[in-house]
C-alpha positions as CSV (number, residue, x, y, z in Angstrom):
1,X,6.3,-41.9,-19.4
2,X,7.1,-39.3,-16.7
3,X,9.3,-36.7,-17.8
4,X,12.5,-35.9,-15.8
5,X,13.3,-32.2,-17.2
6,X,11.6,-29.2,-17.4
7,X,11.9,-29.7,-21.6
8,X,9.9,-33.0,-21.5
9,X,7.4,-31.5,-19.2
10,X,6.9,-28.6,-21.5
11,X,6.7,-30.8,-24.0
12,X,4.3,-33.0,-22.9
13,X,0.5,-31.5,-23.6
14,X,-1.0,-29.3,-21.3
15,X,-4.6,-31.0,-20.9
16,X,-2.6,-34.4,-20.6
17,X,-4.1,-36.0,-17.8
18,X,-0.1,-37.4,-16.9
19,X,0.7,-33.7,-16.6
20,X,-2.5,-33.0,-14.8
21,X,-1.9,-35.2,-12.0
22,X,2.1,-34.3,-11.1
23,X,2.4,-32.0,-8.6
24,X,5.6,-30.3,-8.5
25,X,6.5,-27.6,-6.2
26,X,9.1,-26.1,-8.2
27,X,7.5,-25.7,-11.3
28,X,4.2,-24.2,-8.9
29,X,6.6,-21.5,-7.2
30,X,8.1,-20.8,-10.9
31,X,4.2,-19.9,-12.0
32,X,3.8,-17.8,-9.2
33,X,6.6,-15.5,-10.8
34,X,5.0,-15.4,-13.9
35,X,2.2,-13.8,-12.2
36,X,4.7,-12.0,-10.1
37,X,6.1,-10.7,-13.1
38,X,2.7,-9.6,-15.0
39,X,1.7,-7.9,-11.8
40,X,4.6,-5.9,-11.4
41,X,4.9,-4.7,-15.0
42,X,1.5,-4.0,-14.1
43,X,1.8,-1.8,-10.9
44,X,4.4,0.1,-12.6
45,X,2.7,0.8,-15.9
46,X,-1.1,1.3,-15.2
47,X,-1.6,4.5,-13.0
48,X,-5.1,3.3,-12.2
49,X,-4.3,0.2,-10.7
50,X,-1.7,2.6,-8.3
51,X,-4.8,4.6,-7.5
52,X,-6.8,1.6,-6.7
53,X,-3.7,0.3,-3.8
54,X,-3.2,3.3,-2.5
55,X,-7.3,4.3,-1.8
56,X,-7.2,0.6,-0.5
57,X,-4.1,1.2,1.9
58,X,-6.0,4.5,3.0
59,X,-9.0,3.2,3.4
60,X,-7.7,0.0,5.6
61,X,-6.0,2.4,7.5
62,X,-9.2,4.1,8.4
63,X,-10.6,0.7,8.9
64,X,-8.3,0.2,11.4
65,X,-8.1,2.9,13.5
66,X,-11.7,2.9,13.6
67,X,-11.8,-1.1,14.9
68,X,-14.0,-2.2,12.2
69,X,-14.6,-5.4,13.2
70,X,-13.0,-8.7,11.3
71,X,-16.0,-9.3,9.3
72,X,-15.9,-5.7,8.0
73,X,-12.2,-5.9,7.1
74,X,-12.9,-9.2,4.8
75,X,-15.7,-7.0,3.1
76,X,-13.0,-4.5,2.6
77,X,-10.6,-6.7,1.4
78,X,-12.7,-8.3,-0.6
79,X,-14.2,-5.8,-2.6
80,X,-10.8,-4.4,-3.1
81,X,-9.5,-7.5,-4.5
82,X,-12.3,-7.8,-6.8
83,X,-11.8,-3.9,-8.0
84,X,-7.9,-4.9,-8.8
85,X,-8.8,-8.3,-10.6
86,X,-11.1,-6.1,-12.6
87,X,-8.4,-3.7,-13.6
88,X,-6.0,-6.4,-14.0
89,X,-8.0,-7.7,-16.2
90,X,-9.0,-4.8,-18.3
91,X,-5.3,-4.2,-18.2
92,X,-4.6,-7.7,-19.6
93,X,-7.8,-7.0,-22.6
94,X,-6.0,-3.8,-23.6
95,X,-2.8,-5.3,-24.3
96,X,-3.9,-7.9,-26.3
97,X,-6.3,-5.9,-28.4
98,X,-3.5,-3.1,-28.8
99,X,-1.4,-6.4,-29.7
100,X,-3.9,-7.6,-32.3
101,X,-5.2,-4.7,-33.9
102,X,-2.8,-1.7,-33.7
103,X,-5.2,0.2,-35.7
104,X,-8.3,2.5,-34.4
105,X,-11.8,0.5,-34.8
106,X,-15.1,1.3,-33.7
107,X,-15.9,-2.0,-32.3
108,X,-12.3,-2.2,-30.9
109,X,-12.9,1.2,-28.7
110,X,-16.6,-0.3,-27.3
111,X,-14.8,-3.5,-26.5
112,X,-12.2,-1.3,-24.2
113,X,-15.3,0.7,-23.1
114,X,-16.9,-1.8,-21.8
115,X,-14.0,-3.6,-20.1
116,X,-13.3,-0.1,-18.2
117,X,-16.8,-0.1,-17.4
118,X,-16.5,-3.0,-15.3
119,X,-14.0,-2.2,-13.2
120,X,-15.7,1.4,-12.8
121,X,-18.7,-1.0,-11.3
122,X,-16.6,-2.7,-9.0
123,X,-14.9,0.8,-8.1
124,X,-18.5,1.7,-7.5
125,X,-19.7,-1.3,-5.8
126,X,-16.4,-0.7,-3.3
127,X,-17.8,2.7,-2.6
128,X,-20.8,1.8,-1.8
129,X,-19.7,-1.0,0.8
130,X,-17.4,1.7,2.0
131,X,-19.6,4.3,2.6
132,X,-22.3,2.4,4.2
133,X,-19.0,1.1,6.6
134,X,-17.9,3.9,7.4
135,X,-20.7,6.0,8.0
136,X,-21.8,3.4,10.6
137,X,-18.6,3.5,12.5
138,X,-18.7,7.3,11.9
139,X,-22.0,7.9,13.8
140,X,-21.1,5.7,16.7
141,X,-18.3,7.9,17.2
142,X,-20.2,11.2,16.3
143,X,-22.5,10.4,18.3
């Protein structure tokens, strides 16, 4: 049976392999604005995650105007992506633990802890790739 409304499709179960195997364009662009949606509450809520675009817009910038090379740009890029899916997703732990357990906890706090650590690794890791980056480009030109 192939459902003809979005009530029957939500309806149906999600690991069905019926459901599994329609593709449907509309109801793809309608996830993307769920994830438009999460990211933009998102931007506008987490200061850190503000931080993290604008030292990426800056640093592209730079990238730029000193013609890094395409390969260099994608290192960029990525790194940058993978320090916002790391807040994003230390953003998304919070929420559900301040959900859950409203209350202060021990073992709730080291949870958090550790989730910021990891984006502070990718921050880190970014930095690193950065530096090394730029300080090539910036001797050339020094130089």
């Amino acid at each position: 049976m192939t459902p003809r409304s979005d009530a029957e499709f939500e309806a149906e179960r999600i690991g069905s392999p019926s459901r599994a195997r329609r593709v449907d364009l509309r109801r793809t662009l309608y996830s993307f604005r769920h994830a438009g949606r999460g990211f933009a509450w998102a931007f506008t809520s987490q200061a850190n995650l503000r931080v993290h675009f604008v030292a990426a817009a800056v640093v592209m910038v730079s990238a730029v105007v000193l013609r890094f090379s395409v390969i260099e740009l994608v290192a960029l890029v990525l790194c940058f992506s993978i320090v916002i899916a790391a807040e994003l997703f230390n953003t998304t732990l919070e929420v559900l633990i301040d959900y859950a357990w409203p209350e202060r906890h021990p073992m709730i706090g080291r949870a958090k802890d550790v989730a910021a650590a990891a984006v502070l690794v990718a921050a880190v890791g970014t930095a690193v790739v950065g530096v090394l980056l730029f300080a090539r480009h910036l001797f050339f030109h020094l130089s």
